[in-house]
C-alpha positions as CSV (number, residue, x, y, z in Angstrom):
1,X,0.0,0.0,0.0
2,X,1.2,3.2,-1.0
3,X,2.0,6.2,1.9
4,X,-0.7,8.1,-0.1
5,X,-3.2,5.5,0.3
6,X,-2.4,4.9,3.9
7,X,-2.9,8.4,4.8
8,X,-6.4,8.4,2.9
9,X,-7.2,5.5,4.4
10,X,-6.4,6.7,7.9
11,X,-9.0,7.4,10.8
12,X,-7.1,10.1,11.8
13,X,-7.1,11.8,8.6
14,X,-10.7,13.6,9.0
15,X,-9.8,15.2,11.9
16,X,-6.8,16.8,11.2
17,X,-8.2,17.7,7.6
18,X,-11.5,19.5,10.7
19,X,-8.5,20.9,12.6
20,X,-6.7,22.4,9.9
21,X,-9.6,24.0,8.5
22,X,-10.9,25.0,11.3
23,X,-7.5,26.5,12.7
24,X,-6.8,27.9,9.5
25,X,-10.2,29.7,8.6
26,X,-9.7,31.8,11.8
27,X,-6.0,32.8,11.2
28,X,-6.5,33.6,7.9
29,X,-9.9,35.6,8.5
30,X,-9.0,37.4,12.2
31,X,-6.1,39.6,11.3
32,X,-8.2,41.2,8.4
33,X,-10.8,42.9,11.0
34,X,-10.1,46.6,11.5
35,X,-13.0,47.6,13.2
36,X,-14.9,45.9,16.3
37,X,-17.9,43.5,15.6
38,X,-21.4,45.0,15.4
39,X,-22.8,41.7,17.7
40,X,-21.4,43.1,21.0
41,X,-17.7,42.7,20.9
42,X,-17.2,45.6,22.2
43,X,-18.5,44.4,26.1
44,X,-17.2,41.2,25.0
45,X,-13.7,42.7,25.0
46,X,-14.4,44.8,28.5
47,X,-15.3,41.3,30.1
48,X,-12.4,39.5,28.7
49,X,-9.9,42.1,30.2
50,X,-11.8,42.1,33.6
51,X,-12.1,38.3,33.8
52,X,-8.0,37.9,35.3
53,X,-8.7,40.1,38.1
54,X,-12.5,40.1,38.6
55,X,-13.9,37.1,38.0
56,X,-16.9,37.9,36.9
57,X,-18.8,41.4,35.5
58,X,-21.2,42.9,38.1
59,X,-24.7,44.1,37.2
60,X,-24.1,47.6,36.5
61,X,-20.7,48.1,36.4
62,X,-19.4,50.4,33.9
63,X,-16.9,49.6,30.8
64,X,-13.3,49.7,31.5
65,X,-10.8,52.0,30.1
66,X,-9.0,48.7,27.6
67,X,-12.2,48.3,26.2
68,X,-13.2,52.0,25.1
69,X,-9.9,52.9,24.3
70,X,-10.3,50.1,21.7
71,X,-13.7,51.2,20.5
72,X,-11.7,54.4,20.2
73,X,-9.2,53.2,17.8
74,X,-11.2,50.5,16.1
75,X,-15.1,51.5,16.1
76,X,-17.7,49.4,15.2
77,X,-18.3,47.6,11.8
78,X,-21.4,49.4,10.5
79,X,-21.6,51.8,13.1
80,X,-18.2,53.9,12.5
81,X,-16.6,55.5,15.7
82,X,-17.1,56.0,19.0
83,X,-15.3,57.2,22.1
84,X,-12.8,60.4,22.7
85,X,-10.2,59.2,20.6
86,X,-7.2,56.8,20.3
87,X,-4.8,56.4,23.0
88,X,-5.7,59.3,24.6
89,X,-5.8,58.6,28.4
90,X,-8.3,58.3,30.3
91,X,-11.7,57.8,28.4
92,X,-13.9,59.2,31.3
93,X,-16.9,60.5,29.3
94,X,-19.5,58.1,29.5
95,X,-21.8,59.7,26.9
96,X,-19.3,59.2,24.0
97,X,-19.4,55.5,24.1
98,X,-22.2,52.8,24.0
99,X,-25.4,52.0,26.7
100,X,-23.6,55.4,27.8
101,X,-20.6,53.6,29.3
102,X,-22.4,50.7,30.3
103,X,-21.7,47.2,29.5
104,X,-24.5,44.9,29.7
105,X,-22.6,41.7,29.6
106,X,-23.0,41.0,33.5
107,X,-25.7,38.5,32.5
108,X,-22.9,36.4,31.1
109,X,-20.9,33.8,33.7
110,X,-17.1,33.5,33.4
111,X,-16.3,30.4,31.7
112,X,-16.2,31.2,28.4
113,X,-14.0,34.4,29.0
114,X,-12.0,32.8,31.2
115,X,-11.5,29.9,29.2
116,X,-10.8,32.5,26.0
117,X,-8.4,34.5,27.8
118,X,-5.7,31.6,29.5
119,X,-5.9,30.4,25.5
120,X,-4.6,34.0,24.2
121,X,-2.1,34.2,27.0
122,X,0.7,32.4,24.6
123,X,-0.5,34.6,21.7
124,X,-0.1,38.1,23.7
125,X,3.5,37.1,24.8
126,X,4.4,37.1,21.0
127,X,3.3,40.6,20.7
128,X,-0.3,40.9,20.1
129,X,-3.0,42.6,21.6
130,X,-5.9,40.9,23.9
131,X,-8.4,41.9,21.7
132,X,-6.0,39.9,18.3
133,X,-4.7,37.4,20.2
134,X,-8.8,36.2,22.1
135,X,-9.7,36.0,18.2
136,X,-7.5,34.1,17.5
137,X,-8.5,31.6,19.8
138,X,-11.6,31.6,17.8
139,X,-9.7,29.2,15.7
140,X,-9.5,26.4,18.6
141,X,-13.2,26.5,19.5
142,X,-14.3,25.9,15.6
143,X,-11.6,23.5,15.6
144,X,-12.8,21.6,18.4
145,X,-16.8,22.0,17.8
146,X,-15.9,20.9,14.2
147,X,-13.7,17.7,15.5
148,X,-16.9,16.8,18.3
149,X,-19.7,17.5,15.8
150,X,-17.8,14.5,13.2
151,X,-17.0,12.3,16.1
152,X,-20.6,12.7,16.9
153,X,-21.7,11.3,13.9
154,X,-19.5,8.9,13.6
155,X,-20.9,7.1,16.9
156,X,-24.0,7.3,15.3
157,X,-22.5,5.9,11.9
158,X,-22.4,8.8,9.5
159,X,-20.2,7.5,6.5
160,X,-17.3,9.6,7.8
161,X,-16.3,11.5,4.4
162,X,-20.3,12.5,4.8
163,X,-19.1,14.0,8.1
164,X,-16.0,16.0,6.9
165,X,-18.4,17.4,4.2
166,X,-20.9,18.6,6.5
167,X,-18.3,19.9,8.7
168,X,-16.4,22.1,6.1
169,X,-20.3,23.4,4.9
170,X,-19.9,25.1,8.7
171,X,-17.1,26.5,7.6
172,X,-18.7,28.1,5.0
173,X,-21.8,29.7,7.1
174,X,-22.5,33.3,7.8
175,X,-23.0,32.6,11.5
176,X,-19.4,30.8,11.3
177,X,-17.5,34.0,10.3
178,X,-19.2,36.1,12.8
179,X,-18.8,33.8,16.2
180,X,-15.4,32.4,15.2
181,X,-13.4,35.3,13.7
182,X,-14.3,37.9,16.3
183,X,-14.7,37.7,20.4
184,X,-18.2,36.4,20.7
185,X,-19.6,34.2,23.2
186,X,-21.7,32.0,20.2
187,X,-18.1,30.6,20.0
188,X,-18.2,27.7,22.2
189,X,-21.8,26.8,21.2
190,X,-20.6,24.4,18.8
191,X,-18.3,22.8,20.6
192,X,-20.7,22.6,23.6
193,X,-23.6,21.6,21.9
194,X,-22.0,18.7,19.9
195,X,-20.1,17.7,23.3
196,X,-23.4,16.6,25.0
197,X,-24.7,15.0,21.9
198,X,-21.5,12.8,21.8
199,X,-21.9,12.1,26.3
200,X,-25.7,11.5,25.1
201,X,-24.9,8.2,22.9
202,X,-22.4,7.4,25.9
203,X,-25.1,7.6,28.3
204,X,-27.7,5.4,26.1
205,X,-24.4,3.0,26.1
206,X,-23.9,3.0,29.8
207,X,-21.0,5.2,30.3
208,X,-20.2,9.0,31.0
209,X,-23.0,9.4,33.5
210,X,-21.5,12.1,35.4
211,X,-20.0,13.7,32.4
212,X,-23.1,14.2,30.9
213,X,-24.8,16.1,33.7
214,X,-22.0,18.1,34.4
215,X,-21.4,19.2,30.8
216,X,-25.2,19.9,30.4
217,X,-24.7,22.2,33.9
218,X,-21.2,24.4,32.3
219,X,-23.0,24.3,28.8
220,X,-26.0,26.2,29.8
221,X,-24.1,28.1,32.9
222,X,-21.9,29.6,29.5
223,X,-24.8,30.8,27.3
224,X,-28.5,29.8,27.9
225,X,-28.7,29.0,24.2
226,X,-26.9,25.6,25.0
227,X,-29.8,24.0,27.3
228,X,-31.6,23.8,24.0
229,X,-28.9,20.8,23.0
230,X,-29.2,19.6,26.5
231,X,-33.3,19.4,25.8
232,X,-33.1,17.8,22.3
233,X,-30.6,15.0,24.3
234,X,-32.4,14.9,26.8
235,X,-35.8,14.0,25.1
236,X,-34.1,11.3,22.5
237,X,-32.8,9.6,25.8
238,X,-36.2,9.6,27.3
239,X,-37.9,8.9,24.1
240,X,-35.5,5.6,23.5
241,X,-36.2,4.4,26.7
242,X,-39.8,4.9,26.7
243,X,-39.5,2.7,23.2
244,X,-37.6,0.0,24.8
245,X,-40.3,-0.2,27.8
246,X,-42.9,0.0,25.5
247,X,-41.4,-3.3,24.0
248,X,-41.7,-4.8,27.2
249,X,-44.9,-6.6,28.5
250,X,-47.9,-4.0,29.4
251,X,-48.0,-4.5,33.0
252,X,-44.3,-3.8,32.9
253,X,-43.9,-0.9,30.9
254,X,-44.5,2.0,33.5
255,X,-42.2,-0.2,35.7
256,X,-39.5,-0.6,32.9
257,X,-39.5,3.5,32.0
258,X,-38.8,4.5,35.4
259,X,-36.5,2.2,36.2
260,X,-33.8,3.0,33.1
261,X,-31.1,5.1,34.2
262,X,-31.4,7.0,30.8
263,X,-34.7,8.1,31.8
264,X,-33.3,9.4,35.5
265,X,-29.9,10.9,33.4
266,X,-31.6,12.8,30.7
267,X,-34.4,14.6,33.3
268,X,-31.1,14.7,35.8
269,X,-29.3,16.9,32.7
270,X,-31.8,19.0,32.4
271,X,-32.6,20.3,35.9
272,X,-28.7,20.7,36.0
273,X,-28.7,22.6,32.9
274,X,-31.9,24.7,34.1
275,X,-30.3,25.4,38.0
276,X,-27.0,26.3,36.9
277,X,-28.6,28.9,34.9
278,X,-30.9,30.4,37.8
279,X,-27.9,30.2,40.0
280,X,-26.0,32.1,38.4
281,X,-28.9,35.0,37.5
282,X,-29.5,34.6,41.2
283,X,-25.9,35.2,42.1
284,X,-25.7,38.2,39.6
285,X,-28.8,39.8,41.1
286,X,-26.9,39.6,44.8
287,X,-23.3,40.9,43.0
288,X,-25.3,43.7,41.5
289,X,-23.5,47.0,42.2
290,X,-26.3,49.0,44.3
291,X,-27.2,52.4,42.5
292,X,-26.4,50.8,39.2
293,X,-29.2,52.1,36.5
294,X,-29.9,49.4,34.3
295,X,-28.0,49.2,30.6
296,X,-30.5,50.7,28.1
297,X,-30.6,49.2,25.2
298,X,-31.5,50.4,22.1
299,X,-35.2,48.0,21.8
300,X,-38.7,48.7,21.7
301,X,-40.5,47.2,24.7
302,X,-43.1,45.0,23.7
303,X,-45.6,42.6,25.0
304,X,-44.7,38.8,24.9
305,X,-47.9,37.7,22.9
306,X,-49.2,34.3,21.5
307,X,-48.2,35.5,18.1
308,X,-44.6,36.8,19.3
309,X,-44.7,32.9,21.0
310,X,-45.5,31.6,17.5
311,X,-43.7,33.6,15.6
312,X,-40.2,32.2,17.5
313,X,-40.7,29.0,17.3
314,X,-40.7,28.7,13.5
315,X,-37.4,31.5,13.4
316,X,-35.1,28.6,13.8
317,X,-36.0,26.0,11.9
318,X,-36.1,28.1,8.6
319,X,-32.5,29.8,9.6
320,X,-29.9,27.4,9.8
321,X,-26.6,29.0,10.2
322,X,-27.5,32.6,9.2
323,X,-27.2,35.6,11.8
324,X,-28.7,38.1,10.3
325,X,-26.4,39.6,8.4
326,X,-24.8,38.0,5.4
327,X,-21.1,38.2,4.2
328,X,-20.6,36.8,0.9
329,X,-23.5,35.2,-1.8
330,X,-21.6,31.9,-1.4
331,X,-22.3,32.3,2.6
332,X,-25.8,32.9,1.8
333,X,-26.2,30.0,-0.5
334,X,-24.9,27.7,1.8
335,X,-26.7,28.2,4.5
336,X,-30.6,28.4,2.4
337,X,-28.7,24.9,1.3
338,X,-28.8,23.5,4.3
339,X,-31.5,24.9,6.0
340,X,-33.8,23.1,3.1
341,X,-31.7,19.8,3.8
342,X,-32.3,20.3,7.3
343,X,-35.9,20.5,7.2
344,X,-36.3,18.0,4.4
345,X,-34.1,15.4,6.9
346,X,-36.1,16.5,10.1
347,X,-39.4,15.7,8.5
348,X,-38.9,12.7,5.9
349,X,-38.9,10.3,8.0
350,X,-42.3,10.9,9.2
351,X,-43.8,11.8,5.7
352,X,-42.2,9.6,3.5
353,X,-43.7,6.2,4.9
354,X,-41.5,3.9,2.0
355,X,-37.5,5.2,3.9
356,X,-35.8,2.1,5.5
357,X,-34.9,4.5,8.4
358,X,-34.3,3.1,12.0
359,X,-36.2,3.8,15.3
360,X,-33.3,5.4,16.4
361,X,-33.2,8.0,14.0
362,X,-37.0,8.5,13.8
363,X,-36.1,9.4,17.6
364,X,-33.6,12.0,16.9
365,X,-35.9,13.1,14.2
366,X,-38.9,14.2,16.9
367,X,-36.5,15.1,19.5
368,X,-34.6,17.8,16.7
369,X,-38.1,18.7,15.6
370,X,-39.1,19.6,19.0
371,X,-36.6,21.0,20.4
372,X,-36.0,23.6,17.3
373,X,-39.9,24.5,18.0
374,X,-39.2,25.0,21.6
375,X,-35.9,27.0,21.4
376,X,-37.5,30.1,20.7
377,X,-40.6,30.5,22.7
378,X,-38.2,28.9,25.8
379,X,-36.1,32.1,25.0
380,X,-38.5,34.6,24.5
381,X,-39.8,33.2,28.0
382,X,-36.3,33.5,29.7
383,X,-36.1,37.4,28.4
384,X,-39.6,38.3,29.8
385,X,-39.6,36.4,32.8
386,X,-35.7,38.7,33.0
387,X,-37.1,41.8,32.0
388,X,-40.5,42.0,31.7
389,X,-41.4,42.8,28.0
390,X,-40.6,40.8,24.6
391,X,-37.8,41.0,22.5
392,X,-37.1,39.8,19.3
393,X,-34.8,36.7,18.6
394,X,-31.9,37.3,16.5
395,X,-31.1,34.2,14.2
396,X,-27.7,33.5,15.5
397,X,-29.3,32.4,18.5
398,X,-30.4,29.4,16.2
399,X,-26.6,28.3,16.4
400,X,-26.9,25.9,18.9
401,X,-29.2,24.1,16.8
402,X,-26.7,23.7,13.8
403,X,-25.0,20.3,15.1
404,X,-28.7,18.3,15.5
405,X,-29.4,19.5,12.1
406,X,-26.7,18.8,10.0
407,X,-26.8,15.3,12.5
408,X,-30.2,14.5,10.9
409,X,-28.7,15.0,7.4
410,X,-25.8,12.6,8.1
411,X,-28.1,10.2,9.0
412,X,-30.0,10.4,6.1
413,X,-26.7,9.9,4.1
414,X,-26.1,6.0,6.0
415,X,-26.4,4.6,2.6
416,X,-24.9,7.2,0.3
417,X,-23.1,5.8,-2.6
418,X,-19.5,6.9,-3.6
419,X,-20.8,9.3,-6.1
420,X,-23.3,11.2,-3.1
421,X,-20.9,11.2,-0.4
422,X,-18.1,12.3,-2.7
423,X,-20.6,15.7,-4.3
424,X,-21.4,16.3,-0.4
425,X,-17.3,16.2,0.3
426,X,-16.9,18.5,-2.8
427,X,-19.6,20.9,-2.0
428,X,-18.9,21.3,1.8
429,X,-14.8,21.8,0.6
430,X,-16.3,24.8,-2.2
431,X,-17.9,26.6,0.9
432,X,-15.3,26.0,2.6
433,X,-12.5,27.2,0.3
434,X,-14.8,30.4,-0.9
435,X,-14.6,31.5,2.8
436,X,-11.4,30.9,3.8
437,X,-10.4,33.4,0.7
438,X,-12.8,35.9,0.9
439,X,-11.8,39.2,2.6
């Protein structure tokens, strides 16, 4: 066998070809910015340079002088400048800069900034600013939601070059580019989101227990978006149990549900996911600093109504992988691409009766499908019950949702022939390619 062939051949191969891309996308992409993201970077930046020596951001506490002198040189993509100038001093005037000095990011917990920060440590002691260096670090969270989202599907027996495809069409997304390239706390959501998808199929095989409920807990305590992974887990373990015990004679079926550890594990994940979250708003609301006037933010207050309930939980499943605002027609394309093949996976196997498809992916099938419907109205509920009036749902809150969905289009692919799995390889490493290289 020839080297070439070996290396082709290789189980290792896919994930350093995920690695590589996913490394290489960020380096290439991060130096070009100029000016500071539009999608909060700028309090993202004041909580990354507070995190060594605070912690944690306190309700109400005011942006620090790193942050607006950076805002200062860079401004804001879209928005232009703000501040009193570059390098100037002190940047005491609180009117000149956004939420009028305040920050707003004190409903955030630590983890990801801390996390983001020890990672850029090595970067700034070659020279480059906190705000270059943190992302750059974007880089290692694609490359590691990338790596967990194929091994993922692989436990669930996605033809792997299938997987590598799917996982260079991320590449390719809008929502990609803007939580990847720039400090943004959707970074991790990938990473997380396919990490408790992976500890789910543990779980259903008897291991990782503790894992699993942990993870779920950090997940969520890092960005409230990432219960909604712990939910759709959580209902496909609870769903494949029920469908064992439902297997088992009648008078034992109640009996045979409650006793399966899956059942207790999944509902376990989910009150971890869902305390950590309260404990931490409840710990903010005690850490507020007193006098503090709330962050305004530039919103209209409205009602939460039935329609605004409705309305949200459709926004996801017709958005995969777009934030709102689109970079390139190529971006666009890919993500209307798979948002159709998302939907036509979700829902085929309960519409086309004649698919060989298993139970176990009929399972994943409802659980995706529910918990896409449920993300938005369980968000919109969050805000109100937060703030106490309704605010619209940007799409790149949808991002948690990205690894179920391209999960269900693996699956669909079990039985792809060379010639599928290799246009599926070729069109993931075009979006790919057209993103790494446009400025």
């Amino acid at each position: 066998m020839s080297l070439i062939a070996a290396i082709a051949r290789s189980r290792m191969l896919p994930f350093l070809v995920l690695i590589v891309a996913g490394l290489g996308f960020v380096a290439l992409q991060a130096p070009q910015h100029q000016q500071l993201s539009p999608y909060d970077e700028y309090v993202y930046v004041d909580y990354l340079a507070k995190v060594p020596t605070e912690g944690f951001l306190r309700s109400g506490e005011e942006t620090g002088n790193l942050a607006r002198n950076e805002i200062s040189c860079r401004g804001v993509l879209g928005y232009g400048a703000f501040g009193q100038g570059c390098n100037v001093g002190s940047h005491a005037d609180d009117a000149k800069y956004p939420y009028s000095g305040g920050s707003g990011a004190s409903i955030y917990a630590p983890p990801y900034f801390a996390v983001t920060w020890a990672l850029a440590q090595p970067l700034i002691w070659t020279g480059l600013s906190l705000v270059d260096a943190a992302r750059l670090v974007g880089g290692a969270w694609l490359a590691g939601g990338l790596v967990l989202l194929y091994q993922l599907m692989r436990m669930l027996r996605v033809p792997r070059w299938v997987g590598v495809g799917l996982n260079l069409a991320v590449i390719g997304l809008p929502v990609t580019y803007w939580s990847t390239t720039y400090i943004s706390t959707d970074a991790p959501i990938l990473a997380a989101s396919a990490a408790i998808g992976c500890l789910a199929v543990r779980v259903w095989n008897g291991k990782s227990a503790a894992w699993f409920v942990m993870v779920a807990a950090l997940g969520a305590l890092t960005k409230i978006q990432i219960a909604g992974a712990v939910g759709i887990a959580a209902l496909a373990l609870i769903l494949g149990a029920a469908g064992i015990a439902h297997a088992a004679p009648a008078h034992t079926r109640w009996r045979s549900f409650i006793r399966d550890r899956r059942s207790w594990l999944a509902a376990g994940a989910l009150v971890a996911a869902v305390a950590a979250e309260a404990a931490w708003l409840a710990f903010s609301s005690v850490e507020r600093l007193k006098g503090a006037p709330a962050v305004q933010v530039d919103t209209t207050e409205q009602p939460l109504t039935i329609s605004h309930l409705i309305n949200e939980a459709f926004q996801f499943l017709f958005a995969v992988g777009a934030p709102g605002t689109e970079r390139t027609a190529m971006a666009l394309l890919t993500a209307e691409v798979l948002t159709v093949a998302s939907v036509v996976a979700v829902a085929a196997p309960f519409v086309i009766r004649r698919l060989n498809i298993s139970g176990q992916t009929r399972v994943i099938a409802v659980s995706i499908l529910v918990g896409a419907l449920a993300l938005g109205p369980m968000l919109s509920l969050s805000t109100w019950a937060q703030v106490h009036y309704y605010v619209p749902l940007p799409n790149r809150y949808g991002l948690v949702l990205l690894p179920a969905f391209l999960l269900s289009i693996g699956l669909m692919q079990k039985d792809a022939s060379r010639t599928r799995t290799g246009i599926l390889l070729a069109a993931g490493a075009v979006s790919a390619a057209a993103a790494f290289f446009t400025p």
